[in-house]
C-alpha positions in Angstrom: -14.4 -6.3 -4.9 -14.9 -3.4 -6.0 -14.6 0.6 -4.7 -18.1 0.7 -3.6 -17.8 -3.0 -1.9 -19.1 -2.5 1.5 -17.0 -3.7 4.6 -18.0 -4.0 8.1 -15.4 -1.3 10.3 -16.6 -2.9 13.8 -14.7 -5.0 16.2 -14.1 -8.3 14.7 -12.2 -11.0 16.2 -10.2 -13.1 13.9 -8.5 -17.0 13.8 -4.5 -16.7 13.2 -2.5 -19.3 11.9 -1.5 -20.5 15.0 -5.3 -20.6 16.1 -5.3 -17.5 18.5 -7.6 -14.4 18.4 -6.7 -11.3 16.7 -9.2 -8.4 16.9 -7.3 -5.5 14.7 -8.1 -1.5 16.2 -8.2 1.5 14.2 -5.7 4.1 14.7 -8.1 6.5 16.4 -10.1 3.4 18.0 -12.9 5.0 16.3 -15.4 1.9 14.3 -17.6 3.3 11.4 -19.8 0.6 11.1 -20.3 -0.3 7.2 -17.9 1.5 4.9 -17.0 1.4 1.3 -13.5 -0.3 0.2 -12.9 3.2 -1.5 -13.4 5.0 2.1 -12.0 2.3 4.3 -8.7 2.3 1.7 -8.6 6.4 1.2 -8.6 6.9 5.3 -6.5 4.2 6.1 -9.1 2.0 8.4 -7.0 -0.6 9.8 -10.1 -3.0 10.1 -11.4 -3.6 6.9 -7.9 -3.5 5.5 -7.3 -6.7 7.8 -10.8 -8.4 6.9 -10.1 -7.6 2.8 -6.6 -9.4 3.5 -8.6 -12.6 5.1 -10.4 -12.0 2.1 -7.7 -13.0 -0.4 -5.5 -14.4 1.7 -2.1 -14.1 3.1 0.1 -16.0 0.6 -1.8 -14.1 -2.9 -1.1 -11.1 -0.8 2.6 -11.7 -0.6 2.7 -12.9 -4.1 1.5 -9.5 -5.9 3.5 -7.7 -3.3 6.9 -10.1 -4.6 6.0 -9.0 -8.2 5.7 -5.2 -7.1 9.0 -5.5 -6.0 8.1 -5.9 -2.0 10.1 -9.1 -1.9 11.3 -9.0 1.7 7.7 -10.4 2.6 8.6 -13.3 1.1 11.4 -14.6 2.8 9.3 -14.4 5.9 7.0 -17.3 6.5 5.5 -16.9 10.2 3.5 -13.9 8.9 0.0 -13.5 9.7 -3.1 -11.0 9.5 -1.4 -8.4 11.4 1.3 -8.1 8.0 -1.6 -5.8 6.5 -1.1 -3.5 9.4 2.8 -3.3 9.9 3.6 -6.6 11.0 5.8 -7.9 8.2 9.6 -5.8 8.3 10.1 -4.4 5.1 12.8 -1.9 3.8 11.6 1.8 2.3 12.7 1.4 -0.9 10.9 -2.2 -1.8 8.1 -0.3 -0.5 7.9 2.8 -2.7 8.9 0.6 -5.7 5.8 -1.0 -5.0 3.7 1.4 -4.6 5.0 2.6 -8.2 3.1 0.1 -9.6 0.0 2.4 -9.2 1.6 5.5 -10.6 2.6 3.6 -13.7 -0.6 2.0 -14.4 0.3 -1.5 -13.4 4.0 -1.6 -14.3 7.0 -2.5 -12.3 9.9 -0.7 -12.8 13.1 -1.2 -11.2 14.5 1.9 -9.1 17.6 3.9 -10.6 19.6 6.0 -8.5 22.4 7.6 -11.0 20.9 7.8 -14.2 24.3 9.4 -15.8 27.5 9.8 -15.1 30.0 12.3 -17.1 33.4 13.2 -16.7 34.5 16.9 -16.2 34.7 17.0 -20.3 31.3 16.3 -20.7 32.3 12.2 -22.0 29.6 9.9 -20.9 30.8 7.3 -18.3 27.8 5.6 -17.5 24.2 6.0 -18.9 21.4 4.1 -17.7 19.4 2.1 -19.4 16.6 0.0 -19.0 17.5 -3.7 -18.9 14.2 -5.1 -20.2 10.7 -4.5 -21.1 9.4 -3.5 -17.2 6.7 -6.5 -16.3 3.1 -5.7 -15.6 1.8 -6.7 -12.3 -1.5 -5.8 -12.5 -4.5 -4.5 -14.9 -4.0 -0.8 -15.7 -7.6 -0.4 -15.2 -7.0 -1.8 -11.6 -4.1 0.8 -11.0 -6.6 3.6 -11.9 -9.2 2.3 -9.3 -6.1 2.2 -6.4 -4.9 5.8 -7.5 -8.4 6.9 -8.0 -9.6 6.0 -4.4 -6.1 6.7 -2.9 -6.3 10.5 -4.0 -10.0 10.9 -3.4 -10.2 13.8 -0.6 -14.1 13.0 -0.1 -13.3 9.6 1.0 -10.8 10.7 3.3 -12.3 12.2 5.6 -13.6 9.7 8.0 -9.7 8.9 8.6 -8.1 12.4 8.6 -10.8 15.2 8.2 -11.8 17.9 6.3 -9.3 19.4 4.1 -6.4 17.4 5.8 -2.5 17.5 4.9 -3.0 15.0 2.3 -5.3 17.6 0.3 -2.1 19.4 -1.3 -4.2 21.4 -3.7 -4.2 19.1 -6.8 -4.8 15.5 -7.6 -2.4 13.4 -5.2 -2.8 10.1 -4.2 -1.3 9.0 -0.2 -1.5 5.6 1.7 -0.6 6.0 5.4 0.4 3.7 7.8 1.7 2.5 11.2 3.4 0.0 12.9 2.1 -2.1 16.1 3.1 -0.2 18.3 2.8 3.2 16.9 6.7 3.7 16.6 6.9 3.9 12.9 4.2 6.5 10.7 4.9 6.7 7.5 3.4 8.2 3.9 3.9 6.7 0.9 2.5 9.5 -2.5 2.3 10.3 -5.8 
């Protein structure tokens, strides 16, 4: 697929695993008929996000998200469509480290909280370094596209309007989301 793929944003029901219906809602149970993957990603359309998972399927999605660092997906194996939408537990910081890959144009790198430590002299006591080359997870050109569509304004307004809180008056790229039951909203930027 690519940024101009066009997916359908209308109620569609879908077959889970354990062969029951599952017809994903958008946040604002607003449907916007055909969309592009860059406008459908940019405002967050909970829809199309589910039909592009069934798409590629469930276990390549948990797979890229392991080598991003989201590894807590993983280790649960009754997950199902509904993952792409908040359905899968995972922990904030997995999450931003795999968002990271976009930033760094396709390259994992492992979160560091102290990156030195000196005593009241000024000696070093701890310096961190790198422990090995960082792996790549996906084409650079790919991470371009993601942060590309992701900090596209234009494209966001079918999910959050005209000059929204994501607009912070340079480029910035945001990927919202919620949880089932609306408990949990959270940003993840760059």
């Amino acid at each position: 697929w690519t940024p101009a793929t066009m997916i359908l944003d209308v109620r569609t029901p879908f077959v889970t695993r354990r062969l029951e219906s599952y017809t994903p809602l958008n946040y604002g149970l607003v449907e916007h008929g055909p969309v592009s993957a860059r406008a459908a990603l940019a405002s967050s359309l909970n829809i199309p996000a589910v039909v592009a998972l069934d798409h590629a399927g469930i276990g390549a999605m948990v797979d890229l998200a392991a080598d991003a660092g989201l590894t807590t997906l993983a280790q649960n194996t009754d997950l199902d469509l509904a993952v792409t939408l908040g359905g899968g537990e995972v922990r904030l910081l997995d999450l931003t480290q795999a968002y990271s890959i976009f930033a760094n144009g396709g390259v994992r790198v492992e979160p560091s909280f102290i990156l030195r430590v000196e005593d009241a002299a000024g000696n070093v006591l701890y310096q961190w370094r790198e422990r090995a080359a960082p792996p790549r997870v996906i084409d650079e050109r790919l991470a371009w596209l993601i942060t590309d569509m992701l900090s596209d304004d234009e494209a966001r307004i079918m999910g959050f309007g005209r000059n929204s809180a994501l607009n912070i008056g340079r480029p910035a790229a945001a990927k919202t989301g919620t949880t089932t039951d609306y408990r949990d909203n959270w940003i993840v930027g760059y």
